[in-house]
Phi, psi and omega in degrees: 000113133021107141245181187243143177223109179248104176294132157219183198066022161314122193279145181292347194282279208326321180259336159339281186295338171283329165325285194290286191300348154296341170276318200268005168261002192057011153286149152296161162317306192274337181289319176306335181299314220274300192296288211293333187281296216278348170274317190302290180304356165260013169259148182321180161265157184270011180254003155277323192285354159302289181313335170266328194248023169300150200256127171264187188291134190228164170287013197257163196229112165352305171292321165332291180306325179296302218280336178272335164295285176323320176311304193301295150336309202106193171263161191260147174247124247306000000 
């Protein structure tokens, strides 16, 4: 079910500026508010997007990198 969320005290520079990127997207206020709640609220937390992107164990082995560093680098020169 549908609810209402009501902000106050908003600073007038604050809703101004919220006016206006809502105008240059062809939007009202509360519909970009409505879009931007509903973006906000589908991003991780930053303590799930840890917990996803904790770096796991890989097959490459330190001298891998170095030896894909050098490669890349070149011969050093004389």
């Amino acid at each position: 079910m549908p609810r209402t969320v009501q902000i106050r005290d908003i600073d007038d520079d604050v809703y101004d500026a919220l006016a206006r990127r809502a105008a240059e997207l062809g939007l009202s206020v509360p519909e970009m508010l409505r879009k931007e709640t509903e973006r906000l609220a589908a991003r991780p937390t930053v303590d799930e997007w840890i917990e996803r992107t904790r770096r796991r164990p890989g097959a490459r082995t330190k001298r891998d990198t170095l030896e894909a560093l050098d490669e890349l680098r070149g011969a050093w020169p004389s």
